[in-house]
N, C-alpha and C positions, 0 to 999 in steps of 0.2 A: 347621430339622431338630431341634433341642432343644425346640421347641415342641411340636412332635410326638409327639417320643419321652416328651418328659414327661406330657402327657398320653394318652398309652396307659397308664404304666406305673402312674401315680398311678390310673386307674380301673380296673384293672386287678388290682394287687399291694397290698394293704394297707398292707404295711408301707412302700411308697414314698409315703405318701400327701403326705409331705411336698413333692413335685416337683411339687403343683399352685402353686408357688411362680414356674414359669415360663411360666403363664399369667397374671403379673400384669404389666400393663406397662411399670410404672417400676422392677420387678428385671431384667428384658430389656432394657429402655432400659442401666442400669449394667451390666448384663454385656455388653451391646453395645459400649459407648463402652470398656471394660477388653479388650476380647479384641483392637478397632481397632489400640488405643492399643498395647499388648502387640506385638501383630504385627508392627503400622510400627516399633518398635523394635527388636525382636531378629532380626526377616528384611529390615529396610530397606537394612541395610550392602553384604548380597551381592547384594538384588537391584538397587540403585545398581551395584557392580561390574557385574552384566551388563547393564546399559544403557550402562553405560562403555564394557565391553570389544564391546558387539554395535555401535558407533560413533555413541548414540546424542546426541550432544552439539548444542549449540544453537550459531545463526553469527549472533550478535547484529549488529545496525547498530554502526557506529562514529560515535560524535558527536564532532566534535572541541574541542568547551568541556566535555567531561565526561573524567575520567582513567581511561586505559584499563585500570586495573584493575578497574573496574567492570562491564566488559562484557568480561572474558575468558569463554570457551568454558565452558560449563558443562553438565554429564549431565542430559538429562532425564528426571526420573525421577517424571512425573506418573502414572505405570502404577502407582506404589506406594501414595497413596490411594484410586485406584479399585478393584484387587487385597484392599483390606484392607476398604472398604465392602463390597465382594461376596458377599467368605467371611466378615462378620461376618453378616449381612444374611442369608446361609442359614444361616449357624447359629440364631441370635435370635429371625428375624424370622416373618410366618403369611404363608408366601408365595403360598398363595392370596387372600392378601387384593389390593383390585383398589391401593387405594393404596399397599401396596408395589410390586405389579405395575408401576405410572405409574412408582414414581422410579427402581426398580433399571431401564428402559425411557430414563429421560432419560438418568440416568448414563452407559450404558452407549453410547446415541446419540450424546452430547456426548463421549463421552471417542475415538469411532471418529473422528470427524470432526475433533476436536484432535489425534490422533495423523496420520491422513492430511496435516497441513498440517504436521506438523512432520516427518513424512517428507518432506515433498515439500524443506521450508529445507533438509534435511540432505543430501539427494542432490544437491540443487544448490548449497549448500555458504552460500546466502546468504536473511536472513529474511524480502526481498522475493519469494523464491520460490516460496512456498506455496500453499495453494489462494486465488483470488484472491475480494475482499470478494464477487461477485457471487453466489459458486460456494459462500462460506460461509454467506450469508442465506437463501437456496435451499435448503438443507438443513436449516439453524434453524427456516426456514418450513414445513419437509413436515413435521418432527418436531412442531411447534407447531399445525399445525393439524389432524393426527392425532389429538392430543391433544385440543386444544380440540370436536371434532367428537365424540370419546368424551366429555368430561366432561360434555355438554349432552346427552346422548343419554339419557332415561331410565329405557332399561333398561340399560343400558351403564355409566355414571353412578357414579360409586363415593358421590356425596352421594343426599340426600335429594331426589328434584324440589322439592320446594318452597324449596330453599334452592340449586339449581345455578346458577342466573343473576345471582343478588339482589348488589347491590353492597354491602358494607362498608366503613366510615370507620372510622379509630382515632378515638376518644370520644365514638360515638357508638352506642348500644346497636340501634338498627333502623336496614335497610337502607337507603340512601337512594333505589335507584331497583332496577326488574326492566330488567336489559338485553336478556334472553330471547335472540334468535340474533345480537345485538350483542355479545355475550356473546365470542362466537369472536374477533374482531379483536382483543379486549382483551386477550383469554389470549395471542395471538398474541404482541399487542405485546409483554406482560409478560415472557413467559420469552425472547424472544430479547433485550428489552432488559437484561435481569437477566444471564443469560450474555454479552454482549458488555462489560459494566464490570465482571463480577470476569476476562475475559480479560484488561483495558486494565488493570485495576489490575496484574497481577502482573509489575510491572515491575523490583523491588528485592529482595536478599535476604527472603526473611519478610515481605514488606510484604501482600499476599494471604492467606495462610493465619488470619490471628488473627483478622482480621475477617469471614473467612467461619466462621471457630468462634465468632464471636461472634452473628453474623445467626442463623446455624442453630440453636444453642443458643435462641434466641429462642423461633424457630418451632417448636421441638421443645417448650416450655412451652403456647404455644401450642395445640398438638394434645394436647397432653395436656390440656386444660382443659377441651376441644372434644368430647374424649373419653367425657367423665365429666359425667352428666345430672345429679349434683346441686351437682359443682361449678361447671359451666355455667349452672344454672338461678341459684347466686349470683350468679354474674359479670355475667348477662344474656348470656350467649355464644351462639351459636347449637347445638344438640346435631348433633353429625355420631359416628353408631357406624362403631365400625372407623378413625376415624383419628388414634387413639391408635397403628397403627403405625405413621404418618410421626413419632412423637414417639422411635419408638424407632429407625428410621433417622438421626433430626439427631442423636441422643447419638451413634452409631456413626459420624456425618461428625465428629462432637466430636472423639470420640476419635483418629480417622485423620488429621485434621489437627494436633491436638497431636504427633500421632508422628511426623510429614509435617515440622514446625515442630524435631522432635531434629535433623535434618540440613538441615533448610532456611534455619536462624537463621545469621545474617552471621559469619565470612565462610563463606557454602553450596558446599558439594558438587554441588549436586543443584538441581536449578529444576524448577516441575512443567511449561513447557512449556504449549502449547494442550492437549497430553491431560488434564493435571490442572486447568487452571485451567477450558475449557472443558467439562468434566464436570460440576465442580461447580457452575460456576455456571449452569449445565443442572439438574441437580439441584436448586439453590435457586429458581429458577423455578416449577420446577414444583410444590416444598415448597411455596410462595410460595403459589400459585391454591390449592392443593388444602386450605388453612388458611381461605382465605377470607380472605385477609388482604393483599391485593395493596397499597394504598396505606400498608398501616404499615411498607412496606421502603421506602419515601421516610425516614423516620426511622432503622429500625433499620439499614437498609443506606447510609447518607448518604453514608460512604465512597467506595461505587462508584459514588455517584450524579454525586458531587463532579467524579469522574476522568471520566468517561461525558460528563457537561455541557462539563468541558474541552476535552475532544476535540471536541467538538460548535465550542463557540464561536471556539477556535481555527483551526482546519482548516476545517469547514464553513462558516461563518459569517466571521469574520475574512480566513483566505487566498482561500478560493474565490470568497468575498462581496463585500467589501470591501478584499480585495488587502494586509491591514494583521495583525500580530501584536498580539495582547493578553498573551499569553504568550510569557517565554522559549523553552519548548518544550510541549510536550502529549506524555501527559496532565498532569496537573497534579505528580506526585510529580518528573518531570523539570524543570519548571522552577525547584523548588528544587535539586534537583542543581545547575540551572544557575547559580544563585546562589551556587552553593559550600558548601550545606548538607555535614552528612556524610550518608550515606544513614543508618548505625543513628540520629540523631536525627530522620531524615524519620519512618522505620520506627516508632520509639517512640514519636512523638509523633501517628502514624497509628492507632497499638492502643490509646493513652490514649481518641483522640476516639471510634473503635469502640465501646470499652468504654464508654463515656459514652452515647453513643445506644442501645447496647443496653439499657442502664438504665433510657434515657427511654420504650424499646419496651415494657418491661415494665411500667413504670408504667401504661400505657393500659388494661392487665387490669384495675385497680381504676376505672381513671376514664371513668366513661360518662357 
């Protein structure tokens, strides 16, 4: 909407010439991630109260080697990052453009489909009750291959033809292979695998949110880089116009998660719930493909990758497989619980290792 209005008035009115200022995209990117940030904190309080008082509260499992204060009753109130990506997102962002169209489409996918399942725990009072694994893939899947079926479609295509199928490595400057309509199964995989470990991570006070500000902020460099032909032609990046505004939606997820993280840091108020966690990591999925950047979140998203594998090798592999535990418990952040960790040094020492691969993510930008 600011987009807009600014550039009618700057070509327009002379003396506002100065509001061609929010056609640049890294002043919108920071006015983006400030208006999130701002919002999730001074309307976050009441709109937690009315997720409280509307009975939106979570009915966690009870483990019995973990202390039940850990898994008291807590407001979901994942409606409050996605509410504030939203209305940052028309303010800021060129909503015709087709890559904001893709994320504000996942977000808002992934956060309908987390809220339906955390209706469902809440009415029936327990969090095996929700919609079940079969019911949730299903819906991953028709969102993911929508998607995927648009983004290889070249008139459709928010990239370049010559660059929608082409696969990229972190450090290496040309593509390593054209997957061409192979291309779909992998988008597939990606974004539903990418949403189902930052759902599995957000197990702990704060333990989710820092490392998805950390991933996004990534990718949001990323598309800026991608953005701009002559910083790309340094880089050796590939030139993609127009998705310089997925750079300035990850600042806006920046933002909305820092503000997400004022009431969600230990001891929380508020948990985001499948609507929050399964939105964004809907959202980062689809950031993910639309960057051209699928296997550098083996790196910068290590984290989810970490918890994701655990679950995998415990459960699938371990119980169902070979009838045996590898792990105290899954995903991996509970079997330090189970150890007797305290959760704020799981949490802290989960944002350190974040922080650290995000670092290693950015480094790839120089090293080809």
């Amino acid at each position: 909407m600011l987009y807009y209005l600014g550039s009618y008035l700057h070509n327009t009115v002379e003396a506002l010439s100065f509001l061609r200022l929010l056609e640049s995209i890294s002043f919108r990117a920071l006015g983006g991630a400030m208006t999130s940030l701002i919002f999730t904190i001074l309307f976050g309080g009441r709109i937690i109260l009315f997720f409280y008082r509307s009975g939106q509260r979570d009915a966690s499992r009870r483990y019995a080697h973990f202390p039940s204060s850990q898994h008291q009753a807590k407001t979901i109130g994942g409606g409050l990052p996605v509410a504030a990506i939203v209305i940052s997102s028309v303010l800021w962002c060129e909503l015709t453009n087709p890559f904001v169209v893709a994320c504000l489409c996942a977000l808002l996918w992934f956060a309908a489909l987390g809220y339906i399942d955390d209706f469902l725990k809440i009415r029936h009072g327990s969090s095996d009750r929700g919609l079940s694994e079969t019911a949730k893939l299903l819906l991953q899947f028709l969102f993911s291959l929508g998607f995927a079926l648009v983004f290889i479609t070249g008139e459709l295509s928010p990239l370049p033809a010559d660059l929608t199928t082409k696969l990229y490595l972190p450090f290496l400057k040309n593509p390593i292979i054209d997957l061409s309509w192979g291309y779909v199964p992998f988008i597939i995989f990606t974004v539903i695998a990418i949403a189902n470990s930052v759902n599995i991570t957000d197990g702990i006070d704060g333990l989710a949110v820092v490392p998805i500000a950390f991933s996004i902020i990534v990718y949001g460099v990323f598309a800026y880089v991608s953005s701009h032909a002559q910083i790309a032609a340094f880089l050796i990046f590939p030139f993609m116009p127009g998705v310089g505004e997925v750079a300035i939606i990850c600042s806006i997820v920046f933002g909305a998660c820092l503000g997400f993280l004022w009431f969600n840091s230990y001891p929380a108020n508020v948990i985001m719930g499948d609507t929050g966690s399964m939105a964004l990591g809907g959202l980062l999925g689809t950031v993910v493909v639309l960057v051209k950047q699928e296997f550098l979140f083996l790196i910068v998203g290590g984290i989810f990758v970490a918890e994701a594998l655990s679950v995998v090798v415990q459960e699938k592999i371990g119980i169902r497989r070979l009838g045996r535990r590898f792990l105290h418990s899954a995903p991996i952040h509970h079997h330090f619980q189970s150890r007797g960790l305290a959760d704020t040094k799981i949490v802290i020492r989960f944002w350190i290792v974040a922080g650290i691969l995000a670092l290693c993510g950015l480094a790839t930008l120089k090293i080809h």
